[in-house]
C-alpha positions as CSV (number, residue, x, y, z in Angstrom):
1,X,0.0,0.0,0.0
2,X,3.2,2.5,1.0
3,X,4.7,1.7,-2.6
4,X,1.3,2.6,-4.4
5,X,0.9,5.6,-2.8
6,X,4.1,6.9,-3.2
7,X,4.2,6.1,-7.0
8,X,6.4,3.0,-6.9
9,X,3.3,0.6,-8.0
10,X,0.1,1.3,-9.3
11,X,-2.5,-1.8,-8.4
12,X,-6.2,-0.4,-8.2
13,X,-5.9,0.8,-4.6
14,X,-8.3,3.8,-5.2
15,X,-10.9,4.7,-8.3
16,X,-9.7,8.4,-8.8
17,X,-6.4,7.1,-9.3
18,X,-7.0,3.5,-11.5
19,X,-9.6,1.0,-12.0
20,X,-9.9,-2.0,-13.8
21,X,-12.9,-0.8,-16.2
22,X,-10.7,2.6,-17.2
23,X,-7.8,0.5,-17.6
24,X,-9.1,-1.5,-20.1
25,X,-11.0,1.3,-21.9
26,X,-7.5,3.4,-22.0
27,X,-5.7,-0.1,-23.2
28,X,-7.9,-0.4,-26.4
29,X,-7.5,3.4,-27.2
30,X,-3.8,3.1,-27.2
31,X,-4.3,-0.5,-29.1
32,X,-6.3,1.7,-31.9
33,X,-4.0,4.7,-32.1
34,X,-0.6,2.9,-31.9
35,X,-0.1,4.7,-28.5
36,X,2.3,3.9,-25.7
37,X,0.3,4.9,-23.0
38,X,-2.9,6.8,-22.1
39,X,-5.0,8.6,-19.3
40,X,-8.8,9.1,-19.5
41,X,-10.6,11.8,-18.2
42,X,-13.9,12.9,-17.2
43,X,-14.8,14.8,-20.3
44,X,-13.0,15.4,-23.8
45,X,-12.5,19.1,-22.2
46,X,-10.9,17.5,-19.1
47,X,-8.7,15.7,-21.4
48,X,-7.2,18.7,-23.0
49,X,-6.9,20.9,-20.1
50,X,-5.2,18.2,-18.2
51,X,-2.9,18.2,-20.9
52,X,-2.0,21.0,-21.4
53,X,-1.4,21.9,-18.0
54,X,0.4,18.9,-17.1
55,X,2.9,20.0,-19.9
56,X,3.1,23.6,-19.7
57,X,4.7,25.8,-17.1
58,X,4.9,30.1,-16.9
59,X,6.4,31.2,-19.5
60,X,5.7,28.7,-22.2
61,X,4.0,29.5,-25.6
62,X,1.6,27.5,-27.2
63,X,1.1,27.4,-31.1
64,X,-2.4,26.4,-31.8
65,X,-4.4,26.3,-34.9
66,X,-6.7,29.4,-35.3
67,X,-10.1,26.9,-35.9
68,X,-10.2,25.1,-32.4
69,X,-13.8,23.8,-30.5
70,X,-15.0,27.2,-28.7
71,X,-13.9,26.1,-24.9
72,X,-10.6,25.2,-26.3
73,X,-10.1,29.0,-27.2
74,X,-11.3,30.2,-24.3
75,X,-8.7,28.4,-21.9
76,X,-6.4,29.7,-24.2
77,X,-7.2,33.1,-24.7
78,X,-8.9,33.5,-20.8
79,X,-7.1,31.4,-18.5
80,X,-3.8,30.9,-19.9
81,X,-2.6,34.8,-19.4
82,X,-3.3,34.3,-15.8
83,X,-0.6,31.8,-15.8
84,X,1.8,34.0,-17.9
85,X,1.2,31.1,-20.7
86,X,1.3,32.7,-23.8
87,X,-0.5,31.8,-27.3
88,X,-0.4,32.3,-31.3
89,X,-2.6,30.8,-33.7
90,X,-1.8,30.0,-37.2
91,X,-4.4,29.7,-40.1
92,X,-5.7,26.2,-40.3
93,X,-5.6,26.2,-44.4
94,X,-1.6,27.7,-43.8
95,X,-0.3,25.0,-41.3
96,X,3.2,26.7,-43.6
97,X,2.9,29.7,-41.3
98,X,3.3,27.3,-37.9
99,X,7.6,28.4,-38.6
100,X,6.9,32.0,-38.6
101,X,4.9,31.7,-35.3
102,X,7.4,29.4,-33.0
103,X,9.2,31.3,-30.7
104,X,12.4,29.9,-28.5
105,X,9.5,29.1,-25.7
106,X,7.5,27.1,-27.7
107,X,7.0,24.0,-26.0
108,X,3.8,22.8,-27.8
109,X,2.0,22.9,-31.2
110,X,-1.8,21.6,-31.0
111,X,-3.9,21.3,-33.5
112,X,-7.5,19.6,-34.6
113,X,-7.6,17.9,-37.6
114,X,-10.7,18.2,-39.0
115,X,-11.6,21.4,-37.7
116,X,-14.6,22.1,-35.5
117,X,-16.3,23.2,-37.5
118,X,-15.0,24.7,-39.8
119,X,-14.2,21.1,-41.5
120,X,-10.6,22.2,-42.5
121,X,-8.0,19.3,-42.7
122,X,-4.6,19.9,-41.5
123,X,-1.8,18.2,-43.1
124,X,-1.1,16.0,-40.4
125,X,2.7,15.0,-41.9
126,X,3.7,18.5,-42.4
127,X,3.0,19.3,-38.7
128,X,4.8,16.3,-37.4
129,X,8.1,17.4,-39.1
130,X,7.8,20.6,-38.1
131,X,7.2,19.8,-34.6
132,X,10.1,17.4,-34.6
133,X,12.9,20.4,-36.2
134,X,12.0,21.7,-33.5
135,X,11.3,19.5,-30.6
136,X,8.2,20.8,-29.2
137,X,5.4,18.6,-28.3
138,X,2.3,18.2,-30.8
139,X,-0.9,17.2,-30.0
140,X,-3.9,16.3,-31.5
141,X,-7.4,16.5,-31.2
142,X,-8.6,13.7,-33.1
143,X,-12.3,13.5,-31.5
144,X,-14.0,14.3,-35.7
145,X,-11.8,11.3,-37.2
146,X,-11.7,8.9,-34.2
147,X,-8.9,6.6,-34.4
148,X,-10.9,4.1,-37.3
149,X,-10.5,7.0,-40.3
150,X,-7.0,8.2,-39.3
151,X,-3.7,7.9,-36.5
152,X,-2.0,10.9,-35.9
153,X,0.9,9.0,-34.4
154,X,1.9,7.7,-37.5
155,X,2.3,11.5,-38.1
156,X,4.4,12.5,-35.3
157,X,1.5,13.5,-32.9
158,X,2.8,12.9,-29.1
159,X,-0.6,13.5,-28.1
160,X,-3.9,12.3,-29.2
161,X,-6.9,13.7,-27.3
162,X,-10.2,12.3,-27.6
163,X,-13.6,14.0,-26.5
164,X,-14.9,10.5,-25.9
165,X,-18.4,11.6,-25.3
166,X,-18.5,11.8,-29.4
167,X,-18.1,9.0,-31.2
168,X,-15.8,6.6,-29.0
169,X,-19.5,6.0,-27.2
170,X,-21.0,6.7,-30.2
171,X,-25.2,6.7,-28.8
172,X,-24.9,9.9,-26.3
173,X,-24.9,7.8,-23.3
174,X,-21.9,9.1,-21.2
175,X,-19.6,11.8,-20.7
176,X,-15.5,11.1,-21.0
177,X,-12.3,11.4,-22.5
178,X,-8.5,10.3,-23.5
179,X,-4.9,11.2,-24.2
180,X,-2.9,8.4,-25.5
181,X,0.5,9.1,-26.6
182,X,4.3,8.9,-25.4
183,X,5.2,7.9,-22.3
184,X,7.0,9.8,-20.2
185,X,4.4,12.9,-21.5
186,X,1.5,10.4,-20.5
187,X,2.6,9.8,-17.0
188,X,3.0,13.8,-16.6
189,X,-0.5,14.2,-17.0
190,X,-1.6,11.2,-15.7
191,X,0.0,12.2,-12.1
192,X,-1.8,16.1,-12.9
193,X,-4.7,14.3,-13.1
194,X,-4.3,12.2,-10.3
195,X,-4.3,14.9,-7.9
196,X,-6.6,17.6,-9.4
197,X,-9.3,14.6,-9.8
198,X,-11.1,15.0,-13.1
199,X,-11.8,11.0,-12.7
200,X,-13.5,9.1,-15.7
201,X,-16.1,7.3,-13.9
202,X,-15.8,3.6,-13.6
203,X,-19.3,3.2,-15.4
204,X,-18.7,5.7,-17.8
205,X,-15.5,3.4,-18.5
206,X,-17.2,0.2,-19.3
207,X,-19.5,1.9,-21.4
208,X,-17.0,3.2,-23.6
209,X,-15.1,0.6,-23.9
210,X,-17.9,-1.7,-25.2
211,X,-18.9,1.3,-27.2
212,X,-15.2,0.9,-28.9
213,X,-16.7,-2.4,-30.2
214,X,-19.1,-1.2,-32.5
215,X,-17.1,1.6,-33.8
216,X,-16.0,0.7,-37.0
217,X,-19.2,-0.3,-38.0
218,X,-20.6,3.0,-36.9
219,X,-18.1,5.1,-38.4
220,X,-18.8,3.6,-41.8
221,X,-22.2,4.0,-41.7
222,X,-21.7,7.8,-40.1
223,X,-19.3,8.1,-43.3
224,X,-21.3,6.5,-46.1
225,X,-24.3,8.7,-45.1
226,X,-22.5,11.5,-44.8
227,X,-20.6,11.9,-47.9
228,X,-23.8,10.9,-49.9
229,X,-26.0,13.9,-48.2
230,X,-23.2,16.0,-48.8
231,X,-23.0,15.1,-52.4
232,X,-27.0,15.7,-52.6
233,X,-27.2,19.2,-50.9
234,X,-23.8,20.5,-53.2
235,X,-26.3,22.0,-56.0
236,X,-28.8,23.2,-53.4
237,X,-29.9,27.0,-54.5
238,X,-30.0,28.1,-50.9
239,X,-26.6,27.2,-50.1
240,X,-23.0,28.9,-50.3
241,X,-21.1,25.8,-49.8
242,X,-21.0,22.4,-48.5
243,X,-18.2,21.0,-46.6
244,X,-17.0,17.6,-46.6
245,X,-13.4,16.3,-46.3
246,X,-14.2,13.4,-49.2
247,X,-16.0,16.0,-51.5
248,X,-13.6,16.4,-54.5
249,X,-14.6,20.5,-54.1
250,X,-12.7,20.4,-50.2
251,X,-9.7,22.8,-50.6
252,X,-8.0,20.4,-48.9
253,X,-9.1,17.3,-50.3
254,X,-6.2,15.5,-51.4
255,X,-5.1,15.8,-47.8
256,X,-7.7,14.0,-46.5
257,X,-7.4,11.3,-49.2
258,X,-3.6,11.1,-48.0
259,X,-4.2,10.4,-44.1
260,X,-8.0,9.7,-44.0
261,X,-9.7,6.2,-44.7
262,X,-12.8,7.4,-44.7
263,X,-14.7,11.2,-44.8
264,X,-16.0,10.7,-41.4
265,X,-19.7,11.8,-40.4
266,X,-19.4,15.9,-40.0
267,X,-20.4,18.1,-42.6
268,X,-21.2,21.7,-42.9
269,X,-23.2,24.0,-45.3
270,X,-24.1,27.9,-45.3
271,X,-27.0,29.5,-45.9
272,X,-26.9,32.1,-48.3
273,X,-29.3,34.3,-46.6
274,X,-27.3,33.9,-43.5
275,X,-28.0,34.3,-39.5
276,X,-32.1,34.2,-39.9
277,X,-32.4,31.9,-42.6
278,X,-29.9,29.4,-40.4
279,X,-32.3,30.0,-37.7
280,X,-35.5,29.4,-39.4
281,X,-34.2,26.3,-41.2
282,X,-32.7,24.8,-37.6
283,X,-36.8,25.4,-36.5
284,X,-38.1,23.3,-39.4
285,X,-36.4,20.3,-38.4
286,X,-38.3,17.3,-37.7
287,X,-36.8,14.5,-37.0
288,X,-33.0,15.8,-37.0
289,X,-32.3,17.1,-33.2
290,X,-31.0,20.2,-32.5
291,X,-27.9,19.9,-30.0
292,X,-24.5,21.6,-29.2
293,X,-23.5,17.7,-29.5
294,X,-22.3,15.9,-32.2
295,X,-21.0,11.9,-32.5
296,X,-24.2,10.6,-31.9
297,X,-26.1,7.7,-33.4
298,X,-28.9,10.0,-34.6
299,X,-28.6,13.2,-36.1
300,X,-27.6,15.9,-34.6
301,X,-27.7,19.8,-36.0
302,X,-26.0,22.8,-34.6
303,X,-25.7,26.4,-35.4
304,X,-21.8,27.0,-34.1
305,X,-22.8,31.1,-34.2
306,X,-24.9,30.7,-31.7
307,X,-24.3,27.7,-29.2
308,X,-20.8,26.2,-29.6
309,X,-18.6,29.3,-30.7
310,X,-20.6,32.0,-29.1
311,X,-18.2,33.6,-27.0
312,X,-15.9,34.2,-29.4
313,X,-16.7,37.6,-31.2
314,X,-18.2,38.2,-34.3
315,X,-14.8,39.0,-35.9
316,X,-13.2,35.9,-34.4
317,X,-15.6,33.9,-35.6
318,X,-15.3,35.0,-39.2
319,X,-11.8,34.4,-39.1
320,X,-12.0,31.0,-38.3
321,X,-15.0,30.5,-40.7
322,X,-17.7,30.5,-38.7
323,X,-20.2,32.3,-41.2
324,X,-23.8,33.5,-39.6
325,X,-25.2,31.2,-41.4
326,X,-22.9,28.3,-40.9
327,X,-24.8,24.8,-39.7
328,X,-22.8,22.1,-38.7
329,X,-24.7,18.2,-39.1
330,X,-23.3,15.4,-37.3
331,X,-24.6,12.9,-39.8
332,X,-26.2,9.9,-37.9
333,X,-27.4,6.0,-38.3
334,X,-30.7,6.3,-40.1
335,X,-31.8,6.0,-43.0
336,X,-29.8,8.1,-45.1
337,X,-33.1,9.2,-47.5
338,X,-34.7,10.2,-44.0
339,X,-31.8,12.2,-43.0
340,X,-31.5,14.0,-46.5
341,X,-35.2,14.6,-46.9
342,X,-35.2,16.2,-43.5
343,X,-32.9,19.0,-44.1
344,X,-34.3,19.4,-47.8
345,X,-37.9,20.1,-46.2
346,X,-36.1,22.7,-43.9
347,X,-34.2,24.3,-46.5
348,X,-37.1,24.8,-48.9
């Protein structure tokens, strides 16, 4: 009991610390990403402040792309200064200008990869060399992909952070999250973690890790409906754009060919008429939910101006793509003529 508590052994002496059903969730993850070890949290946002604050120290700068998940910007931009951590982002369709931006303190470069939810894809082996002339730590937030489409490892991620609530469970059952990656950085912030207690529950746990054993089956199906919708709503009148990594008309569509195996189950579209028309369309849905939540079995719609991105302003949120009238559709299970039909009948 001495030797556990003072680090030397780790048998399941206490659930905030270890437990059998975490321990084998966090074993598959690793299995799937090619990862050396891993640490789940509480929540995907637990996972990535854990991280980051296991790794950083005042002083430090972070390089970031500029398109991260709302909260993510907000430690960043709110809670880091306090620590005298400093930031920079670089534009996620220029991952070139990541050079130009890393300073002598640089001690991490994160990225998500695709963008939420703006659907840009990062050139994932571009990064990874970069991060490596320069020895900083990269991480990943590979919650749209999930380890099925694509393994950031491979890449030269250190890090790969999961928002497991997505599609690791897959059926918007339980909350949690994961970092898997190197070693030494994993037992950093799995001994943060340990003592600041943002504990995956044991439940929670099992869940997930059963969840893990439908997932390529679900990601498939999230993928084949997804890029088939996608395909059906490009020619749509009322629309500026759709966005899918698999569409042939993605900017960065060779990219995703390169490191993705699939198009996974996000895709985006704006209305031309902007913030009202976005609104009145989201209030025509019928069977397609309305949630800040995406990874689901069913379909799931969100307007990022207005839930998920916020309280970023205006300005910020055009710079990262986040148009008024920007809708972002977490593709689900069903019947992909239902799903398609749905958002026709709101669009017209």
């Amino acid at each position: 009991m001495r030797a556990a508590f003072a680090e030397e052994t780790d048998p399941f002496i206490y659930s905030r610390y270890s437990n059998p059903n975490t321990s084998e969730f966090v074993n598959k993850m690793c299995l799937l990403e090619g990862a050396e070890a891993g640490v789940a949290m509480a929540s995907g946002m637990a996972a990535i402040y854990t991280s980051l604050a296991a790794l950083l120290k005042s002083g430090d700068h972070v390089v970031s792309c500029s398109s991260v998940f709302g909260a993510t910007h907000t430690i960043f931009s709110k809670y880091f200064p306090k620590w005298n951590i400093d930031y920079s982002y670089f534009n996620a369709n220029h991952p070139e200008e990541i050079e130009k931006i890393i300073k002598p303190n640089t001690k991490i470069i994160y990225i998500e990869t695709p963008t939420n939810p703006a659907i840009e894809v990062i050139d994932l082996e571009l990064v990874g060399k970069i991060a490596k002339k320069h020895n900083v730590i990269l991480i990943v937030d590979n919650c749209f992909a999930t380890p099925y489409i694509q393994q950031p490892i491979k890449y030269g991620a250190d890090i790969v952070i999961h928002s497991a609530t997505k599609y690791i469970d897959g059926q918007g059952r339980v909350l949690g999250g994961v970092a898997v990656g190197r070693a030494d950085l994993i037992k950093e912030i799995y001994l943060f973690g340990r003592i600041t207690g943002p504990s995956l529950s044991p439940f929670n746990a099992w869940t997930l890790s059963k969840s893990l054993e439908t997932l390529a089956i679900r990601i498939e199906r999230h993928s084949e409906n997804a890029l088939y919708i996608a395909e059906k709503l490009e020619s749509h009148a009322a629309l500026q754009f759709v966005k899918y990594p698999f569409l042939p008309s993605h900017p960065h569509y060779k990219i995703a060919k390169k490191q993705m195996k699939l198009g996974g189950g996000i895709i985006t579209f704006s209305l031309k008429e902007g913030y009202e028309a976005a609104k009145k369309m989201m209030d025509k849905l019928q069977m397609i939910k309305i949630s800040p939540n995406l990874g689901d079995s069913r379909t799931i719609a969100t307007h990022p101006a207005s839930s998920t991105h916020c309280k970023l302003s205006e300005q910020e949120r055009l710079a990262v793509g986040i148009l008024p009238g920007l809708i972002r559709v977490s593709i689900g299970l069903e019947n992909k003529e239902d799903i398609l039909n749905d958002i026709l009948q709101a669009l017209n």
